[in-house]
N, C-alpha and C positions, 0 to 999 in steps of 0.2 A: 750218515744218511742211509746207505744200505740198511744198516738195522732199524731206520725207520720201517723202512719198505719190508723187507724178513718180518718184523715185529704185525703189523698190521697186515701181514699175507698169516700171521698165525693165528691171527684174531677170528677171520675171516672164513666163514664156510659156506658155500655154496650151493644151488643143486642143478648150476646151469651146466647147457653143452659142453663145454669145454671143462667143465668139471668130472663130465661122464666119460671123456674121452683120455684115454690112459697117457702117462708123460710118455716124450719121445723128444728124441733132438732138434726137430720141430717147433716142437713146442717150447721147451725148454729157451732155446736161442731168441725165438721171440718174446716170451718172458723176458730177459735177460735185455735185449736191448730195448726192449719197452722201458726198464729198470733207469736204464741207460741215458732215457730220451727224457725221463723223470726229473732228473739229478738236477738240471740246471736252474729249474724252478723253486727245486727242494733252497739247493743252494743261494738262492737269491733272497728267501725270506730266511734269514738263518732264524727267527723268533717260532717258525713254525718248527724248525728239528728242536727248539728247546719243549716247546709246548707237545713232543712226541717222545718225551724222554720216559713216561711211564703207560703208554698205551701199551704195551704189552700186558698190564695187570687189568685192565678194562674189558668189561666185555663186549660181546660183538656189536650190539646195538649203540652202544657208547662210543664208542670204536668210529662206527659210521658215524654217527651225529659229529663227531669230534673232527674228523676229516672232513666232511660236508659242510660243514662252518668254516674252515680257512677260505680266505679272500680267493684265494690261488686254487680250488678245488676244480673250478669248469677247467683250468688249463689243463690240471691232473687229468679228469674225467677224459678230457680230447685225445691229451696225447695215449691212454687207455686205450681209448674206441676205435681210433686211428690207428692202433697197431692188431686190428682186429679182433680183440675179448670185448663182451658182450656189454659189461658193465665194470662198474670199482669193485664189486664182491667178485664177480669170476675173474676177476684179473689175481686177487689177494689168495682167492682158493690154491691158485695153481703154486702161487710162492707155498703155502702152509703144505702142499703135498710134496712138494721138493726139500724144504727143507724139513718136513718129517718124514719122508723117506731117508735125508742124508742122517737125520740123526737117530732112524732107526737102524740103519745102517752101521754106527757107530756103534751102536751100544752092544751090535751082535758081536763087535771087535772087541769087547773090551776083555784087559788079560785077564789070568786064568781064572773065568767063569766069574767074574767080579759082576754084579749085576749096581744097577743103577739105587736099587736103597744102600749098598755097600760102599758105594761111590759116596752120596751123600753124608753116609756114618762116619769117610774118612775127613769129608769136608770139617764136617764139624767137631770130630774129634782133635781135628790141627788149634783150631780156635781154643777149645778144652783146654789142651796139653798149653795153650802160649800165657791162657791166664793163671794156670797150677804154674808156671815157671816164673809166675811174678812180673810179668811183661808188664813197662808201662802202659796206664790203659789208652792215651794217645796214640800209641802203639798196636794196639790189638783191635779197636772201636774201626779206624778205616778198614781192616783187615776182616773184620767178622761183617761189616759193613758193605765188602765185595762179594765176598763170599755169601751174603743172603742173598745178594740181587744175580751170584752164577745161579743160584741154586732156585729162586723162584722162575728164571730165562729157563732156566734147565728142566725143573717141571713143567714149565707150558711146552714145552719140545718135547717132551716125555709124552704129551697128550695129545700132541700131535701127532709123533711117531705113532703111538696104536691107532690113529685112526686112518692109518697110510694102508688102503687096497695091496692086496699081495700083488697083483699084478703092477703097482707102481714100487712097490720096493722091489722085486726081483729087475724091474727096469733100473732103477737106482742101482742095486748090485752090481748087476751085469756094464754100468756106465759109470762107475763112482768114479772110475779116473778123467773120465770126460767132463762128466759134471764139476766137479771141483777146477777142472782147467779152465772152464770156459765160465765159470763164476769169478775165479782168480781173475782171468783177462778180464773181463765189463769189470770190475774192480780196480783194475790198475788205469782203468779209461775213465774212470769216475772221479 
C-alpha cells in the first residue's frame, strides 16, 4: 500500500503552496500521517492496490483519472483535505519530493563513484552472465523479470531525484536519519 501512495506521489507534480514551501519536519510528519490515515481505506478495497500495481509507468493525467475513478476517491480526497494539503496533486507533490530527495540522496552515497547508469549496467549484466551460464530459463525469466520492474521504479526515482530543489535535498541530507525513522515508524503502524 505504501508504494501505492510513493508510486502516485511520483507520478504527481504540482505548482501549489505547499509545493513552493521547502520540506521540513512539519511537513514531512503530516505527510506521513496523512499516509497513515490513508491506509485503512487503501486496505479495505484490497481490488484497488491490485488495479495500482502499475501506475508508476502512467503518466500524470492518467495517474489522476485512474485515482479519481475509484469508488473510494471522495474518502481519499477528505482524508487529504482534512490533514490540510490543498488537493490529491499537492498532497502526491510532497511524497515525489521526499522520496526524490531520499533517492537523491542515495545515489550521492553510492560506492566508489559508481553512478546510477553503472548500477543499471551491473543489473543487467547479472541477468547476462545467468543466461551465458546456461541457467534454466524458468529460472532467469522471474529474475530478469524483477530486475526490469527495479530498474524501470528506479528510473522514475532517478527523475524524480533531479527534479528535487537544492534546498529540499540539502534538507533531506541534513535529515536522512530522521526521515527514514519516521517513515519506518508510519510503516510499522500501517
Amino acid at each position: 500500500m505504501k508504494n501505492f501512495l510513493y508510486a502516485l506521489g511520483l507520478l504527481l507534480l504540482s505548482t501549489s503552496a505547499l509545493a513552493e514551501q521547502a520540506l521540513s519536519k512539519v511537513l514531512i510528519e503530516k505527510y506521513m500521517q496523512t499516509v497513515t490515515g490513508i491506509e485503512p481505506i487503501i486496505d479495505a478495497n484490497p481490488q484497488l492496490e491490485q488495479a495500482m500495481d502499475n501506475v508508476i509507468k502512467l503518466g500524470k493525467d492518467k495517474a489522476i483519472a485512474k485515482v479519481k475513478s475509484f469508488a473510494v476517491y471522495p474518502q481519499i480526497a477528505q482524508k487529504i483535505e482534512s490533514a490540510g494539503f490543498g488537493d490529491f496533486e499537492e498532497f502526491f507533490d510532497i511524497g515525489i519530493r521526499i522520496m526524490g530527495g531520499l533517492f537523491k540522496s542515495q545515489l550521492s552515497q553510492m560506492p566508489n563513484g559508481m553512478t546510477f547508469d553503472d548500477y543499471i549496467a551491473q543489473m543487467e549484466g547479472q541477468v547476462a552472465m545467468m543466461k551465458q551460464q546456461g541457467l534454466p530459463e524458468n529460472m532467469v525469466a522471474p529474475m530478469e523479470k524483477q530486475y526490469k520492474e527495479q530498474l524501470d521504479n528506479m528510473r522514475f526515482m532517478q527523475k524524480a531525484a533531479e527534479s528535487v530543489s537544492a534546498q529540499d535535498a540539502k534538507f533531506v541530507n541534513d535529515n536522512i536519519e530522521w526521515i527514514t525513522q519516521i517513515m519506518g515508524s508510519e510503516e510499522d503502524n500501517l
